[in-house]
C-alpha positions as CSV (number, residue, x, y, z in Angstrom):
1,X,77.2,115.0,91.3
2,X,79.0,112.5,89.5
3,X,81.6,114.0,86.6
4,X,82.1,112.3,83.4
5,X,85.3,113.1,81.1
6,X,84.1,111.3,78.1
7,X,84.8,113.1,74.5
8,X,86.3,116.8,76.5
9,X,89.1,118.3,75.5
10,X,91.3,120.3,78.1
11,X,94.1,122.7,77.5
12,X,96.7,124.0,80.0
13,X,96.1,127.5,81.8
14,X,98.6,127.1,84.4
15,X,101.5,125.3,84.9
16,X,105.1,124.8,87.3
17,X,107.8,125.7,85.5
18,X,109.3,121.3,85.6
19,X,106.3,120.7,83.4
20,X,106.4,119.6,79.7
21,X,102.5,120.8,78.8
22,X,101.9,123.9,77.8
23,X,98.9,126.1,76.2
24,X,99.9,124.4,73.1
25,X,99.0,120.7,74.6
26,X,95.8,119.2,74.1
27,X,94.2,116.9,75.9
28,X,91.4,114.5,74.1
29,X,89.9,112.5,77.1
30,X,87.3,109.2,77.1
31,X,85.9,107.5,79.9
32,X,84.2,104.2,80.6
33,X,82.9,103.5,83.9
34,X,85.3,104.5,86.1
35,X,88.0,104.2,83.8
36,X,89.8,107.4,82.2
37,X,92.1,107.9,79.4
38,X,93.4,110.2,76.7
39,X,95.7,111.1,74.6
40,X,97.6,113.8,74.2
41,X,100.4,116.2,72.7
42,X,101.1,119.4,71.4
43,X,104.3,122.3,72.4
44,X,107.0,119.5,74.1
45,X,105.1,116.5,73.7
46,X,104.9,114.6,70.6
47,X,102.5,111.7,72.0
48,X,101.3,111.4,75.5
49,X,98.5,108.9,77.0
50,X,97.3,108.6,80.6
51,X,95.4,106.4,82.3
52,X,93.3,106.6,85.6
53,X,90.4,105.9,87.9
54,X,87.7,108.6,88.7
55,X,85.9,108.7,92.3
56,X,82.4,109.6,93.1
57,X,83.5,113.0,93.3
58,X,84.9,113.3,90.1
59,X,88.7,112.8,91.3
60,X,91.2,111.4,89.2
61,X,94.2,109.7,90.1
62,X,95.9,108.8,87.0
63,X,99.4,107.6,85.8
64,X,101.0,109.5,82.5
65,X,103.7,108.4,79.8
66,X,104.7,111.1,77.3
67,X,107.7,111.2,74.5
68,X,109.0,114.9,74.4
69,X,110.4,117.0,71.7
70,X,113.7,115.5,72.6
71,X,113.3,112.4,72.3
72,X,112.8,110.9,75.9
73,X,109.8,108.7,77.5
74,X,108.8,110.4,80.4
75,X,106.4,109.4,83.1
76,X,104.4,110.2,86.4
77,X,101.7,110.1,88.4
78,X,99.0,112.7,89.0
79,X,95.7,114.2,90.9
80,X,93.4,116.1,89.8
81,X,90.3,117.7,91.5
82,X,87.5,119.4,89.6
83,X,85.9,122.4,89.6
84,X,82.9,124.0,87.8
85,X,83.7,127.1,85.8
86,X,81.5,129.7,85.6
87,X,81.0,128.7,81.8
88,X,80.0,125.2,82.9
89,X,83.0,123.7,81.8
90,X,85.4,121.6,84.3
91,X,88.7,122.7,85.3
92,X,90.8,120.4,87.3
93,X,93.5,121.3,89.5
94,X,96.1,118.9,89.5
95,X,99.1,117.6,91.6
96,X,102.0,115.2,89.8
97,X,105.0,114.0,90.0
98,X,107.3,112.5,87.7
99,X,108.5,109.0,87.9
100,X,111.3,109.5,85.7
101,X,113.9,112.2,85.1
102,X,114.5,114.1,88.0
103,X,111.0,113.0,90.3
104,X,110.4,116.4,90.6
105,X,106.9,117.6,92.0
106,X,104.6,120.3,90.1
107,X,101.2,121.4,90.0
108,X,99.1,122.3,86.8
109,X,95.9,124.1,86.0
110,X,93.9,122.8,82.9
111,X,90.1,123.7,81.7
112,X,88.1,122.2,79.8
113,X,87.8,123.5,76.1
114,X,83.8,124.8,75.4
115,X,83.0,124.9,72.0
């Protein structure tokens, strides 16, 4: 089954304690082909955008760039693998790491948003 991110929203759930999203961050996400992107921000982040390529499976590897609440770019890279909720939505369980600040590794937990 191929997965595609076009016009859903995600929010946080879960998250390591080196992470700048939170319940309050929003994530508006479009896809074309294989291409994914978004925007987001909300809580710490003023503006964030990522970029990445989905899989057959509906993996996503993905590179981020965010400006926080105190005024710093901050990147990283990240994996996410999806789930199916019992809902039908998507949550995807994700892996990152930052490529600026300290390089420090997390993981995160975000679902999709049903209306």
């Amino acid at each position: 089954m191929t997965i595609n991110y076009n016009n859903r929203v995600f929010r946080p759930v879960n998250n390591t304690e080196n992470s700048e999203t939170s319940s309050e961050t929003t994530f508006y996400y479009k896809q074309e082909g294989n291409i994914l992107s978004a925007e987001y921000k909300g809580g710490q982040i003023i503006k964030g955008h990522l970029i990445g390529l989905v899989d057959d499976k509906g993996n996503i590897d993905m590179r981020y760039h965010q400006v926080n609440k105190a005024g710093e770019l901050m990147t990283g890279t990240c994996k996410s693998t999806p789930e199916t909720m019992e809902n039908g939505g998507i949550r995807l369980l994700e892996t990152w790491q930052w490529t600026s600040g300290d390089h420090s590794k997390g993981e995160s937990i975000i679902e999709e948003v049903i209306a």
